[in-house]
NURO-554114 format. One line per field, with one value per atom (N, C-alpha, C, O, CB): x, y, z; atom name; chain; residue number from 1. Coordinates in steps of 0.001 Angstrom, whole numbers. Glycine has a CB too. Layout:
N
X <- [X:...]
Y <- [Y:...]
Z <- [Z:...]
atom <- [CA:...]
chain <- [A:...]
n <- [NUM:...]
This chain:
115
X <- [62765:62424:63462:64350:62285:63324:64227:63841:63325:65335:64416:63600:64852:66061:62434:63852:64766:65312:64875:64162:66322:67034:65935:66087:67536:64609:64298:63136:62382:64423:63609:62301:63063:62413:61539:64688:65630:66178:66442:66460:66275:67059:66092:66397:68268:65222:63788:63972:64768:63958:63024:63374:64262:64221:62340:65453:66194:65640:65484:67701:65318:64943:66256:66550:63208:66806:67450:67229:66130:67079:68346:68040:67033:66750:69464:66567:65788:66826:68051:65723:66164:67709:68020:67899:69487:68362:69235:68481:69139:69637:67283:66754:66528:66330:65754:66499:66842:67736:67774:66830:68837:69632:69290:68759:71315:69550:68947:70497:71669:68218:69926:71313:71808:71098:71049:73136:73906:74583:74198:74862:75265:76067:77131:77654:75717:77642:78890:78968:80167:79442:78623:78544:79047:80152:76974:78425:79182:80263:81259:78215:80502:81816:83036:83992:81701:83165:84036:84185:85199:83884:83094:83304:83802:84790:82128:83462:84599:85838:86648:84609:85967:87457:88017:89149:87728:87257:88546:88529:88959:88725:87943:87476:88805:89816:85785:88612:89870:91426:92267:89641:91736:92867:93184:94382:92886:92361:92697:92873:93499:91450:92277:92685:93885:94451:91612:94388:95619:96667:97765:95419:96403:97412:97983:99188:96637:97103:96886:97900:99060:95357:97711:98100:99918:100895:96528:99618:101467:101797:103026:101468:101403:102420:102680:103549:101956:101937:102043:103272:104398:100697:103013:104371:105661:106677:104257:105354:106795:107471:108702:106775:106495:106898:107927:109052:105723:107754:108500:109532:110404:108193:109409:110634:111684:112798:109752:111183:112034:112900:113965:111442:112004:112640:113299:114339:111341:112864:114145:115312:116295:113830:115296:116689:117445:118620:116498:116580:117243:117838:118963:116290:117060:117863:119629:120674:117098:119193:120035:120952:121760:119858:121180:122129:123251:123881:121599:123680:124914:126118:127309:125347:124984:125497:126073:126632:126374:125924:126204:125262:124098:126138:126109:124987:124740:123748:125378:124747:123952:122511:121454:125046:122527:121698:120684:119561:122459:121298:120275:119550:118328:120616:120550:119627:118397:117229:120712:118902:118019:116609:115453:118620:116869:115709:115059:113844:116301:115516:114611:114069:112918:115243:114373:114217:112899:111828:115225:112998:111964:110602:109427:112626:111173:110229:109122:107931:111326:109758:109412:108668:107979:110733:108952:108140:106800:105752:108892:106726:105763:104677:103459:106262:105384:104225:103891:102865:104443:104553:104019:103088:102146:104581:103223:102163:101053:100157:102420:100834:99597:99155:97932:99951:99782:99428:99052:98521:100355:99027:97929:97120:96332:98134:96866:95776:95060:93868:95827:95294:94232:93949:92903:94603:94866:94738:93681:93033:96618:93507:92714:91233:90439:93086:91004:89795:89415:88319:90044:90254:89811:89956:89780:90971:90366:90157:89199:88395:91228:88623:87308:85935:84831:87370:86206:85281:85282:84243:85492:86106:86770:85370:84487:88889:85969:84957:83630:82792:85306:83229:82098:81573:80667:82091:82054:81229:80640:79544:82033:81759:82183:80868:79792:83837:81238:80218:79097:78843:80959:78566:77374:76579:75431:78078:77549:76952:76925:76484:75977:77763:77356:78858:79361:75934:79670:80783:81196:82415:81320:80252:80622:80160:80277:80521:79561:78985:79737:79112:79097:81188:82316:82629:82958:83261:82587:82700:81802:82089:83210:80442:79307:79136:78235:78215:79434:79318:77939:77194:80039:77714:76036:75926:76802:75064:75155:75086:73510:72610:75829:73453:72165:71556:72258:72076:70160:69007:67998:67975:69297:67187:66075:65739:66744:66346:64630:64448:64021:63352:62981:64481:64674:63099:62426:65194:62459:61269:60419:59213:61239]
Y <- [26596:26643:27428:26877:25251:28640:29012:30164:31276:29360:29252:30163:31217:31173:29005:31971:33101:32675:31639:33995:33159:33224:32764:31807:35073:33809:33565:32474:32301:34347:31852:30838:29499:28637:30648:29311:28614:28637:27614:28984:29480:29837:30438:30490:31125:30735:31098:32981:33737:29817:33353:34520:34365:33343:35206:35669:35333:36642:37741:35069:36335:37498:37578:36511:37463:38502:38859:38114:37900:40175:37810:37017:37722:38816:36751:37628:38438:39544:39423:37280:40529:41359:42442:43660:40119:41881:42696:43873:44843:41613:43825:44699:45860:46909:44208:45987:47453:48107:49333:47707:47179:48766:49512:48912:48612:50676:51364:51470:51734:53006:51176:51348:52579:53581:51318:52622:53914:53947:54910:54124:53433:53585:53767:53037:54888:55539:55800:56305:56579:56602:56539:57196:55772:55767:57965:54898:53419:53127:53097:51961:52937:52905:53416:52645:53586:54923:55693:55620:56053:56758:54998:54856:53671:53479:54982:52955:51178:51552:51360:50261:52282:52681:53090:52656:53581:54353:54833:54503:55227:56531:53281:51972:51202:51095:51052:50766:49682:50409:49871:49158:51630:52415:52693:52946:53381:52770:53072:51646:51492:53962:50392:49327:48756:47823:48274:49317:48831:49825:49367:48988:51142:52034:51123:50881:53358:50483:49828:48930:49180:49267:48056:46553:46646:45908:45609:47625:48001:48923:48867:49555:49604:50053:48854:48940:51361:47715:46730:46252:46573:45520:45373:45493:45997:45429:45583:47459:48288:48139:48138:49864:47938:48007:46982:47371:47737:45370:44503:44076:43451:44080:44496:44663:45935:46039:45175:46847:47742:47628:48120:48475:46731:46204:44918:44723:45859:43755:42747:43630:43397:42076:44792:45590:45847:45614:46911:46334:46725:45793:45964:47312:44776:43346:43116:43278:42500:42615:42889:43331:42672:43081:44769:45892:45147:44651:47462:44888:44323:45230:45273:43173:46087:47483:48517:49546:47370:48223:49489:50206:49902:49242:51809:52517:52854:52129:54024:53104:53581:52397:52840:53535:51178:50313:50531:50032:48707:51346:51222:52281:52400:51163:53264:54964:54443:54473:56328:53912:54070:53005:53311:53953:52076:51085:51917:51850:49935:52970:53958:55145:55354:54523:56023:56386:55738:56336:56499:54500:53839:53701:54068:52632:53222:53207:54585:54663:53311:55247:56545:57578:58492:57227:57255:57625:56826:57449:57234:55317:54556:55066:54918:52867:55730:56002:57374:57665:55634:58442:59330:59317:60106:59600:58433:58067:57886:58686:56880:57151:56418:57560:57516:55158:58846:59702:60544:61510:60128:60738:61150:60669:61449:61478:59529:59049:59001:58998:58082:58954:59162:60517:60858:58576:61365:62733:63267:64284:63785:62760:63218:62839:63752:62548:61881:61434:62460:63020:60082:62645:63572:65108:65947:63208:65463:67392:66736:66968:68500:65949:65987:65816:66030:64787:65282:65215:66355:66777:64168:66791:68001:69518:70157:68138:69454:70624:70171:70988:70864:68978:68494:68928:69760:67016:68449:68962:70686:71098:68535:71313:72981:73200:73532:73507:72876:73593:72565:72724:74355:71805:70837:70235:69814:69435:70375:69560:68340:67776:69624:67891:66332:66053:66444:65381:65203:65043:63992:63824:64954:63001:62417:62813:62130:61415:63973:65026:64827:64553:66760:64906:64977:63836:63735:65455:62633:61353:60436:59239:60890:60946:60302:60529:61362:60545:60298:61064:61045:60199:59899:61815:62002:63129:63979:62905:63040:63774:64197:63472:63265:65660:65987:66538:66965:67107:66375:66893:66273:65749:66216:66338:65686:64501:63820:65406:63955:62492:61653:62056:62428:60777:59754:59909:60713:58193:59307:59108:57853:57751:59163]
Z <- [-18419:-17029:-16256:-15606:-16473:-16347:-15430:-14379:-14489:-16166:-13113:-12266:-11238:-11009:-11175:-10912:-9665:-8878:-8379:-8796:-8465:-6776:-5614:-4855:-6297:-5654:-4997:-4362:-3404:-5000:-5710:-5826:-5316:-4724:-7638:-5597:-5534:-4081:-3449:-6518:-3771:-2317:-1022:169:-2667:-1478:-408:16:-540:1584:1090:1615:2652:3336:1987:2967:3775:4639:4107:3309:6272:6772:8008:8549:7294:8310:9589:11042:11554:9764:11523:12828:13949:13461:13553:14848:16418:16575:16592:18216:16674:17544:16468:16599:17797:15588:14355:13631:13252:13089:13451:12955:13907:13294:12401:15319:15693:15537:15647:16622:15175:14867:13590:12656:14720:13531:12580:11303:11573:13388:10071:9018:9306:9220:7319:9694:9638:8461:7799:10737:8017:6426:7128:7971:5152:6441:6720:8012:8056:5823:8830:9986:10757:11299:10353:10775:11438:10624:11347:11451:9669:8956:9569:9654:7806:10122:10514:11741:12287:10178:12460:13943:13918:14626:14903:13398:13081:13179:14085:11317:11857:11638:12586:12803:10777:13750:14264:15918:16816:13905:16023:16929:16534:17228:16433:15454:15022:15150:15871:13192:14421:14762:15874:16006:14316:17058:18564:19085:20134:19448:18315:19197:18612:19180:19406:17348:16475:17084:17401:14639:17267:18179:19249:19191:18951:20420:21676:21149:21479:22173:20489:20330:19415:19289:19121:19106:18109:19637:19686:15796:20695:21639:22564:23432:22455:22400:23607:22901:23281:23999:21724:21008:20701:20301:20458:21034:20663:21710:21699:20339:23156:24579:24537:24853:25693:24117:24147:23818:24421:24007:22623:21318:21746:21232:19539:22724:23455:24526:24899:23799:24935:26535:26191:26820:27906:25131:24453:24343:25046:22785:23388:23357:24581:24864:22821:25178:26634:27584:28053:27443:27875:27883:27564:28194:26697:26112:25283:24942:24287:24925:25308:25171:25970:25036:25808:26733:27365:27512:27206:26596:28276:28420:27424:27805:29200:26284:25130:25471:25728:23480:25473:26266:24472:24549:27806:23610:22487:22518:22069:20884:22960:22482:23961:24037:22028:25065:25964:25620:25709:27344:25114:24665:23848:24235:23353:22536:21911:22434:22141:20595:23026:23995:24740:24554:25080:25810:26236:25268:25651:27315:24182:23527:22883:22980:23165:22220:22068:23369:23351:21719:24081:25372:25327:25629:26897:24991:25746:24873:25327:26292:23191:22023:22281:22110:20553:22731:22335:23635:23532:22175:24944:25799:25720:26336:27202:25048:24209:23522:23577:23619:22794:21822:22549:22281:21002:23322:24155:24769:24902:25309:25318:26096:25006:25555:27113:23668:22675:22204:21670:21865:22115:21903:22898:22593:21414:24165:25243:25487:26038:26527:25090:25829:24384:24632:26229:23167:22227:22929:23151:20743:23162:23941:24956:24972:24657:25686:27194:26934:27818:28665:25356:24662:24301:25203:23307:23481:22634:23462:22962:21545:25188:26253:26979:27487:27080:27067:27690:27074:27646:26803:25570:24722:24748:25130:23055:24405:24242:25636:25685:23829:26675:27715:28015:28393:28796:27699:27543:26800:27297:26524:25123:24314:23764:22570:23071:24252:24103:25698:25841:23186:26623:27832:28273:29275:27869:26852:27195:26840:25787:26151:27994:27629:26619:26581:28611:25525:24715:23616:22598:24922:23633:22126:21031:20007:22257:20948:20265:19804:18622:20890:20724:20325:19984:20007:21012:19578:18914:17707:17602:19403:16965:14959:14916:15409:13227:14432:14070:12609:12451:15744:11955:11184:10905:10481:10240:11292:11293:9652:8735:12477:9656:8079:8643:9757:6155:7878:7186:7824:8028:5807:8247:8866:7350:6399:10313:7505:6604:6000:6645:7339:4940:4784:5411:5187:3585]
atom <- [N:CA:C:O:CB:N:CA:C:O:CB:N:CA:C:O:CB:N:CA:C:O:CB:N:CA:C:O:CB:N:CA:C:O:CB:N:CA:C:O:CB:N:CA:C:O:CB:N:CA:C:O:CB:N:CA:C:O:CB:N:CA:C:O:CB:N:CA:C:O:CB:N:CA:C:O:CB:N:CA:C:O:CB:N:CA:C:O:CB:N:CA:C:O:CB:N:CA:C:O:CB:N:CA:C:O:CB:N:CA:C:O:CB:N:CA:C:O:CB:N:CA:C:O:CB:N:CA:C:O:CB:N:CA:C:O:CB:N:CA:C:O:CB:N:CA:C:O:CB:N:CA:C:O:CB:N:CA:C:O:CB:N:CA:C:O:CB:N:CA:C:O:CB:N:CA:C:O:CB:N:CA:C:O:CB:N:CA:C:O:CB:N:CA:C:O:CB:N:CA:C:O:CB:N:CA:C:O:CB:N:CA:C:O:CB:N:CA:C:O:CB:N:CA:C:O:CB:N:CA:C:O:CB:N:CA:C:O:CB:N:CA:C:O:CB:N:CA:C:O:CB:N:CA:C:O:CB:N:CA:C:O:CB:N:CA:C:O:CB:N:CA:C:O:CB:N:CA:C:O:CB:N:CA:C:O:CB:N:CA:C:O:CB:N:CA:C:O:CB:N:CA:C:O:CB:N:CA:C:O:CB:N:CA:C:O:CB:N:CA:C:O:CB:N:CA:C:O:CB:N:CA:C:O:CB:N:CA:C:O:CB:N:CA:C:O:CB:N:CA:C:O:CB:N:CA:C:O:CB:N:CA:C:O:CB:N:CA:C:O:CB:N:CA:C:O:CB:N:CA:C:O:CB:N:CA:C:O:CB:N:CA:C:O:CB:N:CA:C:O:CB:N:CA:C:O:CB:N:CA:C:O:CB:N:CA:C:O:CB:N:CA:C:O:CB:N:CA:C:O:CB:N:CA:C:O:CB:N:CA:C:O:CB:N:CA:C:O:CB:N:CA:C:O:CB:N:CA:C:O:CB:N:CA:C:O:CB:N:CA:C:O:CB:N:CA:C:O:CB:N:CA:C:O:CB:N:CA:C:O:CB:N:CA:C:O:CB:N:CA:C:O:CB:N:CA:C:O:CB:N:CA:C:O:CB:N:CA:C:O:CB:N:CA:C:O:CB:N:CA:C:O:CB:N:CA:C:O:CB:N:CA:C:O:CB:N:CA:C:O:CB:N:CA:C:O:CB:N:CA:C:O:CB:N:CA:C:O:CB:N:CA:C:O:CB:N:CA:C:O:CB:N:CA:C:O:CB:N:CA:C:O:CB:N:CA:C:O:CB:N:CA:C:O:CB:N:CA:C:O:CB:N:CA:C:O:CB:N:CA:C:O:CB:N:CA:C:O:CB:N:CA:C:O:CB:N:CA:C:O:CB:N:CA:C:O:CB:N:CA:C:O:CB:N:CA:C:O:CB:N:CA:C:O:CB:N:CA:C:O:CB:N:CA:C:O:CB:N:CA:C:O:CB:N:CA:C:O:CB]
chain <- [A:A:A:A:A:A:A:A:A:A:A:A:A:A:A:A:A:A:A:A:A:A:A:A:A:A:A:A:A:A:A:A:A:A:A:A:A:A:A:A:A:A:A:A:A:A:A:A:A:A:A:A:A:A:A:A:A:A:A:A:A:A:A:A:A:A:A:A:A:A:A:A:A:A:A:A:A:A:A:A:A:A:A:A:A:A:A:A:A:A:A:A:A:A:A:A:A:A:A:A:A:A:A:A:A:A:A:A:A:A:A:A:A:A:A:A:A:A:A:A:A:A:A:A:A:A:A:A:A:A:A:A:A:A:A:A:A:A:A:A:A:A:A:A:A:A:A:A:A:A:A:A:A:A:A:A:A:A:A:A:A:A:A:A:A:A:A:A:A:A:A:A:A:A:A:A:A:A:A:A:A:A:A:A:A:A:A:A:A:A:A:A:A:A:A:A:A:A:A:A:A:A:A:A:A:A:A:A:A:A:A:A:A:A:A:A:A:A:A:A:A:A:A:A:A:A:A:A:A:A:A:A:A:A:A:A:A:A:A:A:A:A:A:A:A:A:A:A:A:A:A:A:A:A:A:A:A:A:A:A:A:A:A:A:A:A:A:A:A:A:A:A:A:A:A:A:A:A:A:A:A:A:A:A:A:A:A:A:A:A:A:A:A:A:A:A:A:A:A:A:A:A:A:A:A:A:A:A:A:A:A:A:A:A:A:A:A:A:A:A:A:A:A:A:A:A:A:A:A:A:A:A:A:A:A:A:A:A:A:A:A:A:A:A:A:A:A:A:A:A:A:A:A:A:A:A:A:A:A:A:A:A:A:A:A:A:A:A:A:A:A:A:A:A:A:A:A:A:A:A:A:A:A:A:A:A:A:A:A:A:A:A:A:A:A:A:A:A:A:A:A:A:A:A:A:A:A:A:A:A:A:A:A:A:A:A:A:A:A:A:A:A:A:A:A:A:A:A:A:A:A:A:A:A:A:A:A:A:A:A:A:A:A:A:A:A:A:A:A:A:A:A:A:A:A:A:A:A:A:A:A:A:A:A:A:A:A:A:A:A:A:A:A:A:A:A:A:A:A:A:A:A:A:A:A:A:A:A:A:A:A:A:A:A:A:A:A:A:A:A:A:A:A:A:A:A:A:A:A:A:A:A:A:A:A:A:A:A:A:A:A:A:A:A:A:A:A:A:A:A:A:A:A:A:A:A:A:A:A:A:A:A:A:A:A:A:A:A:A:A:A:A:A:A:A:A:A:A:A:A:A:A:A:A:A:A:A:A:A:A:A:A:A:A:A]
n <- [1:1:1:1:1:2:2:2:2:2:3:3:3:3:3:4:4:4:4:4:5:5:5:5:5:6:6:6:6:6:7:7:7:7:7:8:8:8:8:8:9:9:9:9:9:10:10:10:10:10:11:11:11:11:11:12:12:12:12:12:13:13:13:13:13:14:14:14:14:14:15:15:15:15:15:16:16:16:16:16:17:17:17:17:17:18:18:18:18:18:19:19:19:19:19:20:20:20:20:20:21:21:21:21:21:22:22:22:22:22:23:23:23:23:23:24:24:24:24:24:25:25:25:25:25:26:26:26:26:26:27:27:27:27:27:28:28:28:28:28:29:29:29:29:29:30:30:30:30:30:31:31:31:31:31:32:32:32:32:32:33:33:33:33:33:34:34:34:34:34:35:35:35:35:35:36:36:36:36:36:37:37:37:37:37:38:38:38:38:38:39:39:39:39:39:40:40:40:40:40:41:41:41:41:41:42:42:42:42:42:43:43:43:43:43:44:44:44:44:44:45:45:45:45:45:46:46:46:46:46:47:47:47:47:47:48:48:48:48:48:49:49:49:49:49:50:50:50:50:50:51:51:51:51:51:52:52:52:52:52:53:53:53:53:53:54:54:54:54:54:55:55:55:55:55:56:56:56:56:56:57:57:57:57:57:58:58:58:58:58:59:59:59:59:59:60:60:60:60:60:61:61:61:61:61:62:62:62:62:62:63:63:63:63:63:64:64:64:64:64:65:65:65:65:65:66:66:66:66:66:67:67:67:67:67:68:68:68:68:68:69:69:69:69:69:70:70:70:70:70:71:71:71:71:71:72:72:72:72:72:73:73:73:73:73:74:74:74:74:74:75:75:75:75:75:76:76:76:76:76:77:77:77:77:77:78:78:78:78:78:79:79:79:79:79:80:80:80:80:80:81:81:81:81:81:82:82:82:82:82:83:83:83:83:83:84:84:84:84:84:85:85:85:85:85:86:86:86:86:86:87:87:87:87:87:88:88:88:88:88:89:89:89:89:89:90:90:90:90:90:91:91:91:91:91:92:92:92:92:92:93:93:93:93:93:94:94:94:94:94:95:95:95:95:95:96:96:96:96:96:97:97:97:97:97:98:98:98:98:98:99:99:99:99:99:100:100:100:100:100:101:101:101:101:101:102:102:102:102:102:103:103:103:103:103:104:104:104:104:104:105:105:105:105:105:106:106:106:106:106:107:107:107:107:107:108:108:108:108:108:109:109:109:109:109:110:110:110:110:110:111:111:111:111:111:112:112:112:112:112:113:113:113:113:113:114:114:114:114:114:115:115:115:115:115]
């Protein structure tokens, strides 16, 4: 007697809702990813901010320990001002050579319509 999965465990269908979105695969994959890297960028400069300004605190006036606390400071809002400023070239062109200023920041990959 041995029976299937699905004779054992029943049909499992998708909640209301879920089935419009359409399967993207890898195309959602990469927008996850670089969703998650811009909010992990975000969340390690909020961090660096703190751990910069503890130093600075800290320093008790050694000026090497205040240098390098602003030094730090000042890489980490660098940073932030490329990762935003990548956003506003890639809206920037998209608007230029597509019209649509989030052209650049929508992954899409064009062929063939599915069958």
């Amino acid at each position: 007697m041995q029976e299937s999965i699905a004779q054992v465990i029943g049909r499992v269908t998708p909640p209301p809702g879920v089935s419009n979105y359409p399967d993207l695969g890898i195309i959602f994959l990469i927008t996850n990813l670089i969703r998650l890297a811009i909010i992990a960028a975000g969340i390690y400069s909020v961090f660096n901010i703190i751990i910069a300004g503890y130093g600075f605190m800290s320093a008790g006036g050694d000026s090497k320990k205040i240098t390098d606390a602003w030094s730090r400071i000042w890489q980490t809002l660098l940073g932030l001002v490329v990762v935003a400023g990548a956003f506003v070239i890639a809206a920037i062109l998209g608007l230029i050579l597509f019209g649509n200023a989030g052209a650049l920041l929508e992954l899409r990959i064009y062929g063939p319509p599915p069958p």
